[in-house]
N, CA and C atoms as an extended XYZ file, in Angstrom:
528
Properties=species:S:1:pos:R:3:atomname:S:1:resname:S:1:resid:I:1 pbc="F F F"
N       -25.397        2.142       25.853 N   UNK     1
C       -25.733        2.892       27.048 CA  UNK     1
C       -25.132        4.307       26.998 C   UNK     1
N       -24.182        4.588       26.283 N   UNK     2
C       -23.038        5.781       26.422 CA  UNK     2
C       -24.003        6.445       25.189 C   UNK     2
N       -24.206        6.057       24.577 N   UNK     3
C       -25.021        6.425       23.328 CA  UNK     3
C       -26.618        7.046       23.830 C   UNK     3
N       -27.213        6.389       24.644 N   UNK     4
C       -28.027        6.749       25.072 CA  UNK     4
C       -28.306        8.071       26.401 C   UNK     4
N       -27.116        7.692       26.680 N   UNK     5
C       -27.058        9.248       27.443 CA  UNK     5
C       -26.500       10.341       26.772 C   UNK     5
N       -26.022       10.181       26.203 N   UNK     6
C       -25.281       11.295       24.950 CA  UNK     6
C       -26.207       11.749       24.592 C   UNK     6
N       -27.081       10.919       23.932 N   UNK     7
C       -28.878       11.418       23.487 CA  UNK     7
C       -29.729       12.039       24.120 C   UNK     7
N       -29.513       11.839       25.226 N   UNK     8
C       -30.715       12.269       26.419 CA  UNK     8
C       -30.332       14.059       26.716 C   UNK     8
N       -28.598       13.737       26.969 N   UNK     9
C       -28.628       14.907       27.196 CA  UNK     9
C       -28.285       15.845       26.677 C   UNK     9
N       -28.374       15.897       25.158 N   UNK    10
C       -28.212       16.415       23.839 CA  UNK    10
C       -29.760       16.945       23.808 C   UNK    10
N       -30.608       16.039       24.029 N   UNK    11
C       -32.612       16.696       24.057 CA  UNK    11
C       -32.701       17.538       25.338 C   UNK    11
N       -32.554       16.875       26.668 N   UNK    12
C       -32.155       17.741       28.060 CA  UNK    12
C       -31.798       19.415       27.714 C   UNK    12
N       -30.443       19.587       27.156 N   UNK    13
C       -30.422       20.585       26.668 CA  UNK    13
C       -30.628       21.297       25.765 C   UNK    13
N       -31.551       21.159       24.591 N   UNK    14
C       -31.987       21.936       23.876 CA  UNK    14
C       -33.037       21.976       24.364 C   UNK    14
N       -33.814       21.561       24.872 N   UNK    15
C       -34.962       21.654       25.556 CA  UNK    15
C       -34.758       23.147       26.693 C   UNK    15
N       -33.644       23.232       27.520 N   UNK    16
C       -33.194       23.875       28.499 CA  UNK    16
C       -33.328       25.403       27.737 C   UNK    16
N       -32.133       25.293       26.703 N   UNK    17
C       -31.918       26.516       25.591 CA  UNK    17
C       -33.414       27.378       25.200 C   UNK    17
N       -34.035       26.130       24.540 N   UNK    18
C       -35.513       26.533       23.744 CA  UNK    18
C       -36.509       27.226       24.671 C   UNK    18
N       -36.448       26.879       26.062 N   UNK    19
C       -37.631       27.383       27.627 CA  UNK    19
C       -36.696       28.549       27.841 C   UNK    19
N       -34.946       28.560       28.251 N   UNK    20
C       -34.756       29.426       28.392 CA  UNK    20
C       -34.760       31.284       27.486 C   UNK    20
N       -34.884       30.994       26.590 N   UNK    21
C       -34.151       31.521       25.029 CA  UNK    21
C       -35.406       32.926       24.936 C   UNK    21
N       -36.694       32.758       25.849 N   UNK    22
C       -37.390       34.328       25.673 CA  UNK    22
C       -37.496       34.835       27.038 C   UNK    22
N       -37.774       36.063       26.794 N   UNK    23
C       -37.451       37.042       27.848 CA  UNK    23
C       -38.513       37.801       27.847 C   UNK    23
N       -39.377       38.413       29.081 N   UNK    24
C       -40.280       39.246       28.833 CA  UNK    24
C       -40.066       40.181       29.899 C   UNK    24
N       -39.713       41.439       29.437 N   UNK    25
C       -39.472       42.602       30.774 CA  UNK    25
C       -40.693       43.687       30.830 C   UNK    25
N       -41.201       43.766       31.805 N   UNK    26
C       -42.741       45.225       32.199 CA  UNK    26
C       -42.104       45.412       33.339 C   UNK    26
N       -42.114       46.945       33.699 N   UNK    27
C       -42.709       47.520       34.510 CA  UNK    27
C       -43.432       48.690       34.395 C   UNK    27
N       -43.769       49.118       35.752 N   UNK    28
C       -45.111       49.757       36.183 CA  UNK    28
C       -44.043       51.604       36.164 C   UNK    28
N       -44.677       52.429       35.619 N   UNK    29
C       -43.890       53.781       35.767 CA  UNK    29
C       -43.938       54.186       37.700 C   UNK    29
N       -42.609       54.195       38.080 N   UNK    30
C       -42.490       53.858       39.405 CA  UNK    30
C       -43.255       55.218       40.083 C   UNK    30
N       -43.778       54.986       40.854 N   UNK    31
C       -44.248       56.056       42.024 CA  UNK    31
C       -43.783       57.082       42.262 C   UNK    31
N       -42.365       56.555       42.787 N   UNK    32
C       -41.990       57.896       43.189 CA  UNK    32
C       -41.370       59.178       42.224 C   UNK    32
N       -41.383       58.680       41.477 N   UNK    33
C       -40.983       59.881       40.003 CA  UNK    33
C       -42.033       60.846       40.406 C   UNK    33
N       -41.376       61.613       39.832 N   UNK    34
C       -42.474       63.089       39.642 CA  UNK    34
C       -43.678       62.467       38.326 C   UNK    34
N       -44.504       63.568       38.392 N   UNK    35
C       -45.842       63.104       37.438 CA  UNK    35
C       -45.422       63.951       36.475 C   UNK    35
N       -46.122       62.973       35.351 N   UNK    36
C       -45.847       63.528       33.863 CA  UNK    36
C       -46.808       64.662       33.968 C   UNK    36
N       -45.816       65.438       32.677 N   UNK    37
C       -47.007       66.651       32.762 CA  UNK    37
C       -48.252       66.709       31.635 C   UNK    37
N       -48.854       67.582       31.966 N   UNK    38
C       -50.374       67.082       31.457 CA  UNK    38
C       -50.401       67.174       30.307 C   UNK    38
N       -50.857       66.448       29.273 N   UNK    39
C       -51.337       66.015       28.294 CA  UNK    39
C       -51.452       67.319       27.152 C   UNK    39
N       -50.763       67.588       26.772 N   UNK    40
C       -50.899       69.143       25.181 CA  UNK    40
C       -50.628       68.526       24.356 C   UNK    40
N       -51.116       69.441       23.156 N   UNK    41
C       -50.986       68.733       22.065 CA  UNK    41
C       -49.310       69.147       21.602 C   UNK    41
N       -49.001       69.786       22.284 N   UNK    42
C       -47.238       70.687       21.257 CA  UNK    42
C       -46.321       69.635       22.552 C   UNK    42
N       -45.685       69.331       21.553 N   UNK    43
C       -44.541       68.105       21.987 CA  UNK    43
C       -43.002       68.665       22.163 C   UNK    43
N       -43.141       69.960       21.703 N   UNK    44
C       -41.922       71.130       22.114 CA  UNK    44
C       -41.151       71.358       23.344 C   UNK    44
N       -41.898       70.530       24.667 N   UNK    45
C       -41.411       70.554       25.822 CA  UNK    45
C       -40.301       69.525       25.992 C   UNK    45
N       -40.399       68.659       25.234 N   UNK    46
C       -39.341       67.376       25.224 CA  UNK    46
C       -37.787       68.277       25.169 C   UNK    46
N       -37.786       68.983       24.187 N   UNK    47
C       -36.419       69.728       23.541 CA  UNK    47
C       -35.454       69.970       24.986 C   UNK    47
N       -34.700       69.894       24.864 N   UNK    48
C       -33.656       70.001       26.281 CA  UNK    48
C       -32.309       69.433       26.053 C   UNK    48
N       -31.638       69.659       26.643 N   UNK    49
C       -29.635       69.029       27.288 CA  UNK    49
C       -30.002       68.020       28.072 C   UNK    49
N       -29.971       66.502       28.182 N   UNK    50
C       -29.722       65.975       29.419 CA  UNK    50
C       -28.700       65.063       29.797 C   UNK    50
N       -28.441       64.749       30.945 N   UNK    51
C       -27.390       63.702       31.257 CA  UNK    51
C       -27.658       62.254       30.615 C   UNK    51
N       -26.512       61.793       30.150 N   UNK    52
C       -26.994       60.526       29.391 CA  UNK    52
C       -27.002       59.681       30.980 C   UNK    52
N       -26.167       59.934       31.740 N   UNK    53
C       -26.638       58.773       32.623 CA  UNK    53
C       -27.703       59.342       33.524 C   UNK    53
N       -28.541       58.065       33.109 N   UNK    54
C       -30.339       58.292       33.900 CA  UNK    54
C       -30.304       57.738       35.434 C   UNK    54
N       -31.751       57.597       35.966 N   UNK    55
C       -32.091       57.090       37.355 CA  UNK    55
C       -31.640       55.493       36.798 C   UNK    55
N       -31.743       55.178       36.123 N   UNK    56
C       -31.866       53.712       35.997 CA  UNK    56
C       -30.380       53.177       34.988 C   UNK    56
N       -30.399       51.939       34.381 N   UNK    57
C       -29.073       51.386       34.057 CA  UNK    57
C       -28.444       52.150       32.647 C   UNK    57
N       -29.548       51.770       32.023 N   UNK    58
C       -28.768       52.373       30.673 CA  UNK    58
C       -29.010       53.640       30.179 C   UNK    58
N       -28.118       54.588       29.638 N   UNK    59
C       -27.800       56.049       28.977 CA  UNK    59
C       -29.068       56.154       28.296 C   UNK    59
N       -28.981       57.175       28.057 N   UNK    60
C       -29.876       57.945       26.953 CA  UNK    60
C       -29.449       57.614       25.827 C   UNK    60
N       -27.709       57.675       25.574 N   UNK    61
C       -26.969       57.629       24.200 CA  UNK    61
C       -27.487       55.864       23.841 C   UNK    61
N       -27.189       55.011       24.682 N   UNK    62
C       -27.948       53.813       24.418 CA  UNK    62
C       -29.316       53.300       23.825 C   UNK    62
N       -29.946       54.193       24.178 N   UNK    63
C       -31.595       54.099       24.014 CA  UNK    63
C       -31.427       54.123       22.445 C   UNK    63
N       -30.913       55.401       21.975 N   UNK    64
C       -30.740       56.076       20.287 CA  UNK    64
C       -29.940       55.220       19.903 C   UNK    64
N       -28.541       54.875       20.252 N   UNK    65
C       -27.405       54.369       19.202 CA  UNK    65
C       -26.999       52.966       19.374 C   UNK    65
N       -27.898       51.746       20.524 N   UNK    66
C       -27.202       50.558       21.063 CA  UNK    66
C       -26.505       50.900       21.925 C   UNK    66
N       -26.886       49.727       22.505 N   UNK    67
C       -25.067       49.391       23.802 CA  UNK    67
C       -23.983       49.628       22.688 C   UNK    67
N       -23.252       50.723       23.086 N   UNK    68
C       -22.202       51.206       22.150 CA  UNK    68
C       -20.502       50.874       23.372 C   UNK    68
N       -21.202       50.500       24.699 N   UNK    69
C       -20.497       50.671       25.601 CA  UNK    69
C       -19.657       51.693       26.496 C   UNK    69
N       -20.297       52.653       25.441 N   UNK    70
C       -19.706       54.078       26.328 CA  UNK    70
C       -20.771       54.572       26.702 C   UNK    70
N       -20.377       55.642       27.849 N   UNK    71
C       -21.527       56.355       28.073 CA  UNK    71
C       -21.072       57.962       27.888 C   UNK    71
N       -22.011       58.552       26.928 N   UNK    72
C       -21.017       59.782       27.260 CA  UNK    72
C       -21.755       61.208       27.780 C   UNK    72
N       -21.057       62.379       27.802 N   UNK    73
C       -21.511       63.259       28.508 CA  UNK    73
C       -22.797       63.986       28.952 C   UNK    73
N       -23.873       64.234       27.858 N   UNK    74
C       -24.850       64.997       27.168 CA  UNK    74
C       -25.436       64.543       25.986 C   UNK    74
N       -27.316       64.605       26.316 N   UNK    75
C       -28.131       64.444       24.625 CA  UNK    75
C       -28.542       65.124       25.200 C   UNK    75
N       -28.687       65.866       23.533 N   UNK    76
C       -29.659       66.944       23.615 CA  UNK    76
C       -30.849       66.821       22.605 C   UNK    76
N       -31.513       66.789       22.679 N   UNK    77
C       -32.840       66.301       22.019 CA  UNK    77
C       -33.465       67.862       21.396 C   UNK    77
N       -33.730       68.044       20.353 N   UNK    78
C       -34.289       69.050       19.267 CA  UNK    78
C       -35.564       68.742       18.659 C   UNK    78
N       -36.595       69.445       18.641 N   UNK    79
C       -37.555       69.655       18.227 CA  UNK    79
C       -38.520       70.447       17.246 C   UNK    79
N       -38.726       69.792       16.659 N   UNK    80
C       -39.604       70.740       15.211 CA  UNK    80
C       -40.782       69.919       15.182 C   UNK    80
N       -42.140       70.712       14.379 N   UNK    81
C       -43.307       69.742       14.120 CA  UNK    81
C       -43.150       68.625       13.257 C   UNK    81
N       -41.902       68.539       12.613 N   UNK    82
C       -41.971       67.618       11.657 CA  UNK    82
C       -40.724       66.767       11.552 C   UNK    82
N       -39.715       66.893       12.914 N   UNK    83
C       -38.756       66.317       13.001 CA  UNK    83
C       -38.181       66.280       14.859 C   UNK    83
N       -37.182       65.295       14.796 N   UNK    84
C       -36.896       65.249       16.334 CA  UNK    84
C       -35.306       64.803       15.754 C   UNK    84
N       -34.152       65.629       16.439 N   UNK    85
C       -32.833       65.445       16.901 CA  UNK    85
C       -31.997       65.313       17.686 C   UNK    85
N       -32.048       64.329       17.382 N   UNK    86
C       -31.046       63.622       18.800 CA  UNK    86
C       -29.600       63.933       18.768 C   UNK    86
N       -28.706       64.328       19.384 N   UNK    87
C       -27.284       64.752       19.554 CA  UNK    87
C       -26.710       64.270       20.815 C   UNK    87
N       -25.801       63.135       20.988 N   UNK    88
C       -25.077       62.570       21.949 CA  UNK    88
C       -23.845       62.868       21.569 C   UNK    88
N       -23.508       64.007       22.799 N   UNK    89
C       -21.769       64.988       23.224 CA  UNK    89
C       -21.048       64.435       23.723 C   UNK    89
N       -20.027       64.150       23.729 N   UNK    90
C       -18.775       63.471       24.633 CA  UNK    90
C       -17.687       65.060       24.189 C   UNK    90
N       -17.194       65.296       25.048 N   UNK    91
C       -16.416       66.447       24.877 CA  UNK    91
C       -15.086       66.160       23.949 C   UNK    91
N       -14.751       64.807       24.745 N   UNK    92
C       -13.884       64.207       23.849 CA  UNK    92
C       -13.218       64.019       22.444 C   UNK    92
N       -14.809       63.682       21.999 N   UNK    93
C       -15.427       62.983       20.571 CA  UNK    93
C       -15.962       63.721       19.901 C   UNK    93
N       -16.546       63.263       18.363 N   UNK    94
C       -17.288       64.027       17.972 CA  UNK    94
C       -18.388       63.185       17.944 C   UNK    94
N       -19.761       64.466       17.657 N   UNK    95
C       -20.904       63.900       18.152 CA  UNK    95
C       -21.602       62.717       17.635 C   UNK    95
N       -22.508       62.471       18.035 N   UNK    96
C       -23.091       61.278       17.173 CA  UNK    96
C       -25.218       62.123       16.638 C   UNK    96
N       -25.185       61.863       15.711 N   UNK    97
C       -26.488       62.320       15.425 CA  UNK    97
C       -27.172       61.652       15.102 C   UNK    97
N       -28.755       61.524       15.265 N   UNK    98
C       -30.026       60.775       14.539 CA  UNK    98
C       -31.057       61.636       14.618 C   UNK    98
N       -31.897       61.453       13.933 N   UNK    99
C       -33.055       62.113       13.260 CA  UNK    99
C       -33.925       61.218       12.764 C   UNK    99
N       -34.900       62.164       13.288 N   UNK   100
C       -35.837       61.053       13.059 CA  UNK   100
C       -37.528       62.209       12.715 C   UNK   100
N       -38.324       62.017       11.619 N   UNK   101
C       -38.745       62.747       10.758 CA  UNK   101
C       -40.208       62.130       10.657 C   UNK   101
N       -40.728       62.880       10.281 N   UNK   102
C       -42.645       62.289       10.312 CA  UNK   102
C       -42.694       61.863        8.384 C   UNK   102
N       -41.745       62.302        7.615 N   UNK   103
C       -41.575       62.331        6.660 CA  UNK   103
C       -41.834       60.771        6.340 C   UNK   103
N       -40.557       60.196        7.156 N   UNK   104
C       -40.015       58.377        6.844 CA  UNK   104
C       -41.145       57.793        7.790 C   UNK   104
N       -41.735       58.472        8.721 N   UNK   105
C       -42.955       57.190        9.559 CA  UNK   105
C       -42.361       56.775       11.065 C   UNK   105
N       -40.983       57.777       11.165 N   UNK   106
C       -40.617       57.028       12.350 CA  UNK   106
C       -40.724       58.302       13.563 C   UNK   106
N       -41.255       59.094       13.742 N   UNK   107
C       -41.563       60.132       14.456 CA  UNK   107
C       -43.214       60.624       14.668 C   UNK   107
N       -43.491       60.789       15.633 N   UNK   108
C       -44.831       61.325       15.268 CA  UNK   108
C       -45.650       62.065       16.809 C   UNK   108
N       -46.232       63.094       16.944 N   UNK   109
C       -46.136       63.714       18.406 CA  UNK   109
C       -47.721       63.470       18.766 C   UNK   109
N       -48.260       62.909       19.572 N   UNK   110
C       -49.162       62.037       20.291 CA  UNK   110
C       -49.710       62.630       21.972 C   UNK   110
N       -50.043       64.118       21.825 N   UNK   111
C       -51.116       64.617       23.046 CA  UNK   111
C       -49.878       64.648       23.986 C   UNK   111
N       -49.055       65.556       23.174 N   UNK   112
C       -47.767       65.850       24.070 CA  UNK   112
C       -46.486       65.203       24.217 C   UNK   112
N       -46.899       63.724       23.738 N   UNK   113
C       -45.558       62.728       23.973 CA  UNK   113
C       -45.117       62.379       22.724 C   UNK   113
N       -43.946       62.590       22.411 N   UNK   114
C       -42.835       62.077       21.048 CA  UNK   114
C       -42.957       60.585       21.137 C   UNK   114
N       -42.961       60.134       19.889 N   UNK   115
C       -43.185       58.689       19.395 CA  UNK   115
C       -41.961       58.488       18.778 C   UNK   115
N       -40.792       57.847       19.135 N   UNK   116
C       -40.064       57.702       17.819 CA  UNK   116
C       -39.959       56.316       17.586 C   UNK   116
N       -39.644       55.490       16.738 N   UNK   117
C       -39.462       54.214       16.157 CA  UNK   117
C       -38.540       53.558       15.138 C   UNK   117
N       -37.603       52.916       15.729 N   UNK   118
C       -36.402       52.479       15.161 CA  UNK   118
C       -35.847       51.026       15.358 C   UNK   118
N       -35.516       50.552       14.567 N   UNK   119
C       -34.617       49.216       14.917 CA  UNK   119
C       -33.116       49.435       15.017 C   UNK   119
N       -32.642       49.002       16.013 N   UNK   120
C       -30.783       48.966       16.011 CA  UNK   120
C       -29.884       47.673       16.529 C   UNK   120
N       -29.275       47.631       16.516 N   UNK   121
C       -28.029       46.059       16.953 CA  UNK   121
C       -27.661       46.539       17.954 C   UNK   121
N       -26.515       45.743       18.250 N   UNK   122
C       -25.921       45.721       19.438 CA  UNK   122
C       -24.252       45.671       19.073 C   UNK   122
N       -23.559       46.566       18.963 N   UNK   123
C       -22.106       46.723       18.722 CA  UNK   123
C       -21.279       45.907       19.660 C   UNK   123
N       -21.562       45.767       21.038 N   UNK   124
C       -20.771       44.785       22.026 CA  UNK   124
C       -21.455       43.967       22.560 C   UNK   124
N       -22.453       43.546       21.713 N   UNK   125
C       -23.354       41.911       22.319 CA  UNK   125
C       -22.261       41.071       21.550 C   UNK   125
N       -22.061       39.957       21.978 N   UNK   126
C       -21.592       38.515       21.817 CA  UNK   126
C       -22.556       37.933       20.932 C   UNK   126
N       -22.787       38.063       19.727 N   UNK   127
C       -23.619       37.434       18.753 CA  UNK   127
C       -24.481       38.879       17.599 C   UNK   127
N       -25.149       37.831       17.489 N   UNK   128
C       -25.716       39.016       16.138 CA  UNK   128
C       -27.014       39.582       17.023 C   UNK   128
N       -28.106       40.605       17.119 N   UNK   129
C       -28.527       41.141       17.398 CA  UNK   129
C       -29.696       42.186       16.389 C   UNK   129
N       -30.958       42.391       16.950 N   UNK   130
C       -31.917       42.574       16.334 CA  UNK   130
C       -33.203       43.309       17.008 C   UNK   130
N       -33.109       45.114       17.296 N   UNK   131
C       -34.174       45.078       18.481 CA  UNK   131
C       -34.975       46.010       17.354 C   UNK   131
N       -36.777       46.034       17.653 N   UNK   132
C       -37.580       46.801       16.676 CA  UNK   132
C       -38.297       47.514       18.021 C   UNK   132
N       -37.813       48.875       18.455 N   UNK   133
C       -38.357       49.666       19.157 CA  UNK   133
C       -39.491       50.823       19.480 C   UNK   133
N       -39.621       51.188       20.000 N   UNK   134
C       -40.997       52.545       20.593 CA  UNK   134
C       -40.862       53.385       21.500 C   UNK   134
N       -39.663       54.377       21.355 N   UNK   135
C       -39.337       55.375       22.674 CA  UNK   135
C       -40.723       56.403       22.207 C   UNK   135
N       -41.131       56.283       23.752 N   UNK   136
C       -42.055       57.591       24.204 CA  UNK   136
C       -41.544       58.207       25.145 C   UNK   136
N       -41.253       59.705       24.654 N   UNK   137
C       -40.409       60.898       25.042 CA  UNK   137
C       -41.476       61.688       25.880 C   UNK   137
N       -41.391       61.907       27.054 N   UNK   138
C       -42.794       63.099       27.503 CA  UNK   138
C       -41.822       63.751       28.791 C   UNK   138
N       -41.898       65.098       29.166 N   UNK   139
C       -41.119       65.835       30.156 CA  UNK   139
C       -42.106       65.286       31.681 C   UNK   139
N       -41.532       65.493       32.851 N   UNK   140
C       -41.670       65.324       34.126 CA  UNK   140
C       -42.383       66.866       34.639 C   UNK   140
N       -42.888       66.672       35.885 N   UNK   141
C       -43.507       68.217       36.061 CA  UNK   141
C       -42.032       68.548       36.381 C   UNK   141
N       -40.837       67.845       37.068 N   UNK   142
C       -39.652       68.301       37.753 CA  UNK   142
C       -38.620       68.617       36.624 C   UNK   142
N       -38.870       68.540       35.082 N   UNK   143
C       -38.275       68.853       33.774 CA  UNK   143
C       -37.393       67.837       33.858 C   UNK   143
N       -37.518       66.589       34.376 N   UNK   144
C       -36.382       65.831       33.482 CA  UNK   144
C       -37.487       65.033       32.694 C   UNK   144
N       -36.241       63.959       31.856 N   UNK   145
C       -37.310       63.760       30.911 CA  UNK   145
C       -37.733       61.949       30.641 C   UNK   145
N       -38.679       61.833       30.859 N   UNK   146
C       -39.109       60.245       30.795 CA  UNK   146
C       -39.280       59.409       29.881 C   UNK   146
N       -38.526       58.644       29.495 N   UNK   147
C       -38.456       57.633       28.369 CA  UNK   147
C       -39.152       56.078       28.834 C   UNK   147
N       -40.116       55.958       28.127 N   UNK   148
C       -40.684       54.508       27.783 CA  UNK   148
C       -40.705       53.795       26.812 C   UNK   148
N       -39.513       53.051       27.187 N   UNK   149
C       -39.113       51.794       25.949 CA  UNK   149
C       -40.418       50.512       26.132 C   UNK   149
N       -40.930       50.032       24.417 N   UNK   150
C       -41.350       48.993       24.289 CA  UNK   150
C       -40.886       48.512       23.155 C   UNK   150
N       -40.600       47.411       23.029 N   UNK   151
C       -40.759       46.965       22.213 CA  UNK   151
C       -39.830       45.123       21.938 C   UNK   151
N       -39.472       44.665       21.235 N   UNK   152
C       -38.982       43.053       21.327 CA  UNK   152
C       -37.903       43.149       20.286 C   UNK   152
N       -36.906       41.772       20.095 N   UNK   153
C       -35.516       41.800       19.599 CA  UNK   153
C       -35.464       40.411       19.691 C   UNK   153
N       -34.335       40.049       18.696 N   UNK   154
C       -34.372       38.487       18.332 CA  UNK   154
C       -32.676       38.707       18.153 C   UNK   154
N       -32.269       37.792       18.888 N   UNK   155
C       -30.634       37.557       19.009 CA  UNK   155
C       -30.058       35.927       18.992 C   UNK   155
N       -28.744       35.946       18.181 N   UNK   156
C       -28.286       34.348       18.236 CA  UNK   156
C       -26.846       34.849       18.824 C   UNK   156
N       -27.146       34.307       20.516 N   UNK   157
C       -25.996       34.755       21.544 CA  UNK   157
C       -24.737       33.693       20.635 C   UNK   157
N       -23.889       34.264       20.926 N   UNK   158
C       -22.597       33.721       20.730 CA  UNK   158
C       -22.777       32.842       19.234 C   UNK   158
N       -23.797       33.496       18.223 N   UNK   159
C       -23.947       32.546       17.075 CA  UNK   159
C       -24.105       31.713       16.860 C   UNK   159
N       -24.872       30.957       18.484 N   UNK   160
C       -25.714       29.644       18.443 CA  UNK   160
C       -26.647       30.371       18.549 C   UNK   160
N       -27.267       29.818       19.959 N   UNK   161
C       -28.178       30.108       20.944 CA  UNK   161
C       -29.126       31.278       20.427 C   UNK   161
N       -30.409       30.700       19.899 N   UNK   162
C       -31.520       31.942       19.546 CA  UNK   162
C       -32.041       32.093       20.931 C   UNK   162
N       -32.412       33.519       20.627 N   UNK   163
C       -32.983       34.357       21.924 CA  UNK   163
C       -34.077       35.139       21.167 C   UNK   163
N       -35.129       35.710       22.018 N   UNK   164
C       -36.082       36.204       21.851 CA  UNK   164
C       -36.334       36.995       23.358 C   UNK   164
N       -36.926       38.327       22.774 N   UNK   165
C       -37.708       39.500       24.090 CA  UNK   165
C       -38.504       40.298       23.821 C   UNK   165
N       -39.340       40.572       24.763 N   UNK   166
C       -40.293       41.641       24.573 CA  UNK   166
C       -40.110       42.840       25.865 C   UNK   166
N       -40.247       44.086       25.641 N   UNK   167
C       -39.970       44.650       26.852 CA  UNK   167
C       -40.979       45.887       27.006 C   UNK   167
N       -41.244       46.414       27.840 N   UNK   168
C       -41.858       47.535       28.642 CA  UNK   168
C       -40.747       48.017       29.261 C   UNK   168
N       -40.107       49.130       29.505 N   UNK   169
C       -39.487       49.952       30.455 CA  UNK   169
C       -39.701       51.270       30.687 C   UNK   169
N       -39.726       52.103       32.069 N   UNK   170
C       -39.316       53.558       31.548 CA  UNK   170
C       -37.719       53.449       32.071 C   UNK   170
N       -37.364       54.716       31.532 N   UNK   171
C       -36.251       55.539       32.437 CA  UNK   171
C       -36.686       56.968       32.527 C   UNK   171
N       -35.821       57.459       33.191 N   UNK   172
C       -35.778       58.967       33.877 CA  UNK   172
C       -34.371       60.033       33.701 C   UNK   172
N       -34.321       60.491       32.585 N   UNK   173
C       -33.301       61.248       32.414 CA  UNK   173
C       -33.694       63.159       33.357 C   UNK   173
N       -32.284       63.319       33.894 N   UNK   174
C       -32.217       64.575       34.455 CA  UNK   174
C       -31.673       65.590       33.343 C   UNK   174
N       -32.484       66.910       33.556 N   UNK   175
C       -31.560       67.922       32.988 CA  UNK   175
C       -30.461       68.735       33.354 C   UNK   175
N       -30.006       69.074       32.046 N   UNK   176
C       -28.125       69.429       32.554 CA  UNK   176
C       -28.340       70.873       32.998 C   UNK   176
């Protein structure tokens, strides 16, 4: 009998794990934001200083480098036809850089809006970590600047527990 519940709820919960274990996040680009601006082909408007902390939860510096767990002062985002640079300032620190190039396939400018595409981990997740992303970069008529994350990630929390997600988000970064 002890045996048999041991069993039951050994299946009970992996069963629990396996339903719980994916994640699917959308939303809708919220209303009240200002409207994107109209559609050009030169993607040069992105270039700007902004506050890493956005309208919404996570940094700008996050978006580029992982939950690194800091948040720090200023990205400034750089622009060329054939490249995009990212620079996250902490006055503190020294900077952190990425680049990202039409050269390697992971950049590419799309009727005004920056495409970039990258996979990164998670430095302070509790397990191993795995996200394959799609920031679309496009300015606001009010010049801050709107980021729409898509994309999914495969994680084993605490080095059991597999996880799986897919996501849609924007955020809303202000300029400095």
């Amino acid at each position: 009998m002890v045996l048999r519940n041991l069993v039951r709820t050994i299946i009970v919960s992996i069963l629990c794990l396996v339903c719980l274990s994916c994640i699917t996040i959308r939303d809708e680009y919220p209303p009240e934001w200002p409207s994107l601006s109209r559609i050009e082909p030169d993607c040069s408007k992105i270039a700007g200083l902004y506050k890493d902390r956005g309208a919404r939860l996570e940094g700008l510096t996050a978006k580029f480098f992982g939950d690194t767990g800091k948040v720090r002062d200023y990205v400034k985002v750089s622009y060329s036809p054939n490249s995009v640079e990212v620079d996250s300032i902490a006055k503190s620190e020294p900077n952190w850089v990425k680049q990202f190039t039409t050269e390697d396939g992971n950049f590419r400018c799309v009727n005004g809006r920056v495409e970039l595409s990258f996979s990164r981990g998670c430095s302070v997740c509790p397990g191993a970590t795995y996200e394959k992303l799609k920031l679309n970069l496009v300015k606001a008529d009010d010049g801050s600047l709107i980021v729409q994350t898509e994309g999914g990630g495969a994680y084993l929390v605490f080095f059991i527990v597999p996880a799986g997600s897919t996501l849609s988000t924007w955020d809303r970064y202000f300029p400095q």
